[in-house]
N, C-alpha and C positions, 0 to 999 in steps of 0.2 A: 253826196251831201249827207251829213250826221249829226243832228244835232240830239242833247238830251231830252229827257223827258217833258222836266220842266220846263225847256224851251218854250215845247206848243203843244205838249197834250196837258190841255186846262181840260175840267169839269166836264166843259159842252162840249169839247173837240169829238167825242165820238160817244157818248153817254146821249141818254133822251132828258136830259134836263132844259133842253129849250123845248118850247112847244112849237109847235108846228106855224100856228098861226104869227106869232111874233118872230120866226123865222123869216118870215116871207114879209113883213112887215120894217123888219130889222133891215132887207136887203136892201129897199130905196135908201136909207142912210149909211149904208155901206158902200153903196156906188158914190153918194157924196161924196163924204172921207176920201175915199181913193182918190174920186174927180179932183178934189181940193188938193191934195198930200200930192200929186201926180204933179200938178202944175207948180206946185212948190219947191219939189223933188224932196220929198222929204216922206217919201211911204211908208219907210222902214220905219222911221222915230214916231210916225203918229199914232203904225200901230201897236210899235211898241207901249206909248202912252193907255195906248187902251187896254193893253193886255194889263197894266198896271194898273190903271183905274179901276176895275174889276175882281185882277189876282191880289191887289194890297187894299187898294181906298177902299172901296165898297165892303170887304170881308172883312176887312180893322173896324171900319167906321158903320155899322151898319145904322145909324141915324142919318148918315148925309143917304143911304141908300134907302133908306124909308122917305126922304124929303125930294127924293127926285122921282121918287114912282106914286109919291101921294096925291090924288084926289082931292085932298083938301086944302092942298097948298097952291096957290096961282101961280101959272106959268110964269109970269115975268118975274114975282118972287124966286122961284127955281134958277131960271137964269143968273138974278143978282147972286144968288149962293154960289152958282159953277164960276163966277167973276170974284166974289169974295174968296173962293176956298185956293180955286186953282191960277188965277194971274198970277203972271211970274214965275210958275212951276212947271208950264207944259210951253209944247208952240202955240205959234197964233193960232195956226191951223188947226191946231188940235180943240184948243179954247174956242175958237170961231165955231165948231164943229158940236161941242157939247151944248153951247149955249143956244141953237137952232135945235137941237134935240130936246132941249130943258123947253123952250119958249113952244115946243108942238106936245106937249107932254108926254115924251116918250122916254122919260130916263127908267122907266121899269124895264125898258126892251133893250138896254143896254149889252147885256150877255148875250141877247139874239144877234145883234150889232156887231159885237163881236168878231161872232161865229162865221157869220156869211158873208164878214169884210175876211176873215183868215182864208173862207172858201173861195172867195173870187179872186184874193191874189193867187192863191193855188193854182188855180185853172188858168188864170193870166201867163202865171212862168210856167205850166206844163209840170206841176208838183204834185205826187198821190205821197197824203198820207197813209200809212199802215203801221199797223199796231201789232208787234210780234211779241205772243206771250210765249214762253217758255217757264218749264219747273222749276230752272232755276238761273240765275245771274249766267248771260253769254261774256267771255271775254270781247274784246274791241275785234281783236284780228278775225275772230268767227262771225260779229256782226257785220262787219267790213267786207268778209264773202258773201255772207245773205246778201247783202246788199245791191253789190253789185251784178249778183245773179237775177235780182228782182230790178234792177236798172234793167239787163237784157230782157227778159221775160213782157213787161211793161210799157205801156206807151209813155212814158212818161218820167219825171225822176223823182227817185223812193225819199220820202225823209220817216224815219223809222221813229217810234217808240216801243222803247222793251219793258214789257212788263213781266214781272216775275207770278206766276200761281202755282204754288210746292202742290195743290190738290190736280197740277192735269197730270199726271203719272209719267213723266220726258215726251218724246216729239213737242212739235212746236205748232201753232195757231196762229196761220194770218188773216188780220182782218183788213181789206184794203175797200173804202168807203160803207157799203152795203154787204159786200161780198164778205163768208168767211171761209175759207181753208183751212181744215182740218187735220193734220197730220199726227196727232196726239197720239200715245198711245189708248189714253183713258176711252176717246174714240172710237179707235180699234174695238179695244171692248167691249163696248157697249154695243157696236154693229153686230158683234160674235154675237153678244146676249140676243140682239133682236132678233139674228136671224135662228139661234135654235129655240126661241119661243114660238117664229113663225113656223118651221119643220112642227114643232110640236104639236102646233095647232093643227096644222093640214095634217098630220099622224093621227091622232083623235078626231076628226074630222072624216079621213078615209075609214076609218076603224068603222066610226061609227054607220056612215054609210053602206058599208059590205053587211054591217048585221042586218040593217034594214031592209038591203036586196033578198029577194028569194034565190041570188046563187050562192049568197052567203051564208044560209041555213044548212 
């Protein structure tokens, strides 16, 4: 499976821009959604809606994203906005789903919602993302082997995003959740660096020692 980037590596897919706590917060309304979207059979479309809601509406419009995360605005006013703005425009399920979210005031934790609705269908279908940076643009056919070299390797199946960084020196960087593999050259280097700073240290270190002993007088 290969999709691009912009598919699904938004902002929070692997960045620390959600906070922890509205992670965990986000995930009770992320089992909803699915719950809902599951019995509708429409997962794919609602969460696409939300990937949209978030990657267009809220970063277009950032006053409807100021009116859903405000304090000062009352829930059911919230609601009537996600009913003015979006009916007609999304599913039911999607609309039913915001306005239970607007009416417990949680449209700030929308991008948490997100995040731990993308992770649980993940772990649902048995899908690790990984984020393969490389120095420079891979062709298709050489992502196409990564790939399915990391299908085999993995419990699980790969959906990749490539990102390009002209500063790691060639070799390539996997980040698959927490974990990262290293294979960079830049790496390399820098291992080489540490380890002749450590020789050096333990060199001046012995040095110094043998002067201090009386067999080294």
């Amino acid at each position: 499976m290969s999709e691009t980037d912009d598919a699904y590596l938004h902002a929070d897919m692997f960045g620390p821009e959600v906070d922890v706590g509205a992670y965990h917060l986000g995930m009770a309304y992320a089992k909803a959604l699915l719950g809902a979207s599951e019995k509708a059979g429409n997962t794919e479309e609602a969460l696409a809606e939300l990937d949209a809601l978030v990657d267009d509406v809220l970063r277009r419009h950032p006053r409807i994203d100021a009116a859903l995360g405000s304090a000062m605005i009352n829930n059911e006013d919230k609601a009537a906005i996600v009913e003015r703005v979006f009916a007609g425009r999304v599913s039911t399920v999607f609309l039913n789903f915001l306005k239970v979210v607007a009416r417990h005031g949680r449209g700030g934790c929308l991008r948490a919602i997100r995040k731990a609705a993308r992770d649980l269908l993940d772990q649902q279908r048995g899908r690790l993302r990984v984020r393969l940076t490389t120095a420079a643009p891979l062709d298709d056919e050489l992502a196409q082997r990564i790939e399915n070299q990391l299908r085999a390797a993995l419990d699980g199946e790969p959906v990749l995003a490539r990102i390009v960084d002209p500063e790691l020196i060639g070799g390539i960087v996997f980040r698959v959740g927490d974990t990262v593999f290293d294979g960079s050259v830049a790496s390399r280097l820098e291992r080489v660096r540490q380890q002749m700073i450590h020789r050096s240290v333990n060199e001046i270190q012995r040095r110094r020692d043998r002067f201090r002993s009386p067999a080294g007088n």
